[in-house]
PLY file of the C-alpha trace (Angstrom):
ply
format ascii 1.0
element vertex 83
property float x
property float y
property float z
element edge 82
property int vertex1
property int vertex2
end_header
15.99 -32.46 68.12
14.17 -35.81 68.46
12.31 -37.26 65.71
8.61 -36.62 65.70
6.43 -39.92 65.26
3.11 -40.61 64.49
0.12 -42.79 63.82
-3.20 -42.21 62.38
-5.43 -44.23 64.81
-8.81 -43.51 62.79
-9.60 -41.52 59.63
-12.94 -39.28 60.56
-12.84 -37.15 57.34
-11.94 -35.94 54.30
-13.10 -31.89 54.77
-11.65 -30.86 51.37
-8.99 -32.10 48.33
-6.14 -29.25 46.93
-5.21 -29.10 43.32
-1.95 -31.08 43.98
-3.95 -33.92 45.43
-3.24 -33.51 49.36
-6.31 -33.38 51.57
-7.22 -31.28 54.55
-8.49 -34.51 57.31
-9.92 -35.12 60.44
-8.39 -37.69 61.98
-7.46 -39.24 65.81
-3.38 -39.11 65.92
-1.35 -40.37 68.36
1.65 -38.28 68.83
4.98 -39.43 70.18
3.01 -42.64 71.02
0.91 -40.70 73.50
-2.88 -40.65 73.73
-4.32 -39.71 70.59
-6.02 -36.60 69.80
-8.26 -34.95 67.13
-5.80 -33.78 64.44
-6.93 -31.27 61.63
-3.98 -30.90 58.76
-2.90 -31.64 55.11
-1.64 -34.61 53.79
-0.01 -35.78 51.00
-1.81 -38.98 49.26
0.49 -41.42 50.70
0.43 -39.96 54.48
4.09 -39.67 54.46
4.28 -35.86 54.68
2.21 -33.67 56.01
1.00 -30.01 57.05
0.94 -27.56 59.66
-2.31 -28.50 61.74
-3.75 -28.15 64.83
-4.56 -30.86 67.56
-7.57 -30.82 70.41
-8.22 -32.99 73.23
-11.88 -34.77 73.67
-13.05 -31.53 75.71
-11.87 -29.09 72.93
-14.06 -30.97 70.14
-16.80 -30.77 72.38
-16.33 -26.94 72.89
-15.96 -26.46 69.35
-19.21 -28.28 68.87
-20.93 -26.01 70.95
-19.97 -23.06 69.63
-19.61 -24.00 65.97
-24.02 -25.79 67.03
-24.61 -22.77 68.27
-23.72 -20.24 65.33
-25.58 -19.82 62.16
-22.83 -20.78 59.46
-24.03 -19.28 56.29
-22.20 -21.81 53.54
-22.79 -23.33 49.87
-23.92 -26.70 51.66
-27.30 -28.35 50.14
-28.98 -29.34 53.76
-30.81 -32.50 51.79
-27.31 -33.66 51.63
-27.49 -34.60 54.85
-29.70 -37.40 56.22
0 1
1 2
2 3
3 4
4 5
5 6
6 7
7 8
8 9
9 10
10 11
11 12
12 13
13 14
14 15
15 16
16 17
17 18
18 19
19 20
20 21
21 22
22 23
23 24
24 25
25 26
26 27
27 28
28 29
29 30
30 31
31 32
32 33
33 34
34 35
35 36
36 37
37 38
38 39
39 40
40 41
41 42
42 43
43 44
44 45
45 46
46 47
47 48
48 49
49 50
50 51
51 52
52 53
53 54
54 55
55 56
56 57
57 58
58 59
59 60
60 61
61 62
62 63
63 64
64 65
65 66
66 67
67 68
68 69
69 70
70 71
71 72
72 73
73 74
74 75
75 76
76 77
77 78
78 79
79 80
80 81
81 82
C-alpha cells in the first residue's frame, strides 16, 4: 500500500479540544501532494497522528454553508460572542 502524505496548507480552526489534548480542526490539506481541500479531523498536539475525518472540495463548503445558513441550529453559543 503506498504511504499516505500530507501537508496542512492553512489552519482555519480549532472547533473543539478532547480530554487527552487532541483537537477536532478545520484546516486546507493537501493530500498526496494534490490540490488541497477542506479537511475536518482530530489531531494529536504535535500533528503527527491523526483521526478519521472527512475532506470537501470548494463547492462542498459552499453547499454546506447553505444548508447549515439556512437551518436554525439551536446550540449553547452566546451570539455577543460574535462580532
Amino acid at each position: 500500500m503506498a504511504e499516505l502524505t500530507f501537508e496542512i496548507k492553512e489552519t482555519l480552526g480549532v472547533l473543539s479540544t478532547s480530554a487527552r489534548g487532541w483537537t477536532k480542526e478545520l484546516n486546507k490539506v493537501s493530500w498526496n501532494e494534490r490540490e488541497p481541500k477542506y479537511d475536518i479531523r482530530e489531531w494529536n498536539p504535535d500533528h503527527t497522528r491523526m483521526g478519521k475525518g472527512i475532506t470537501l472540495t470548494d463547492d462542498e463548503v459552499t453547499m454546506l454553508k447553505k444548508i447549515l445558513n439556512g437551518e436554525e441550529i439551536e446550540d449553547d453559543i452566546d451570539e455577543a460572542d460574535f462580532v
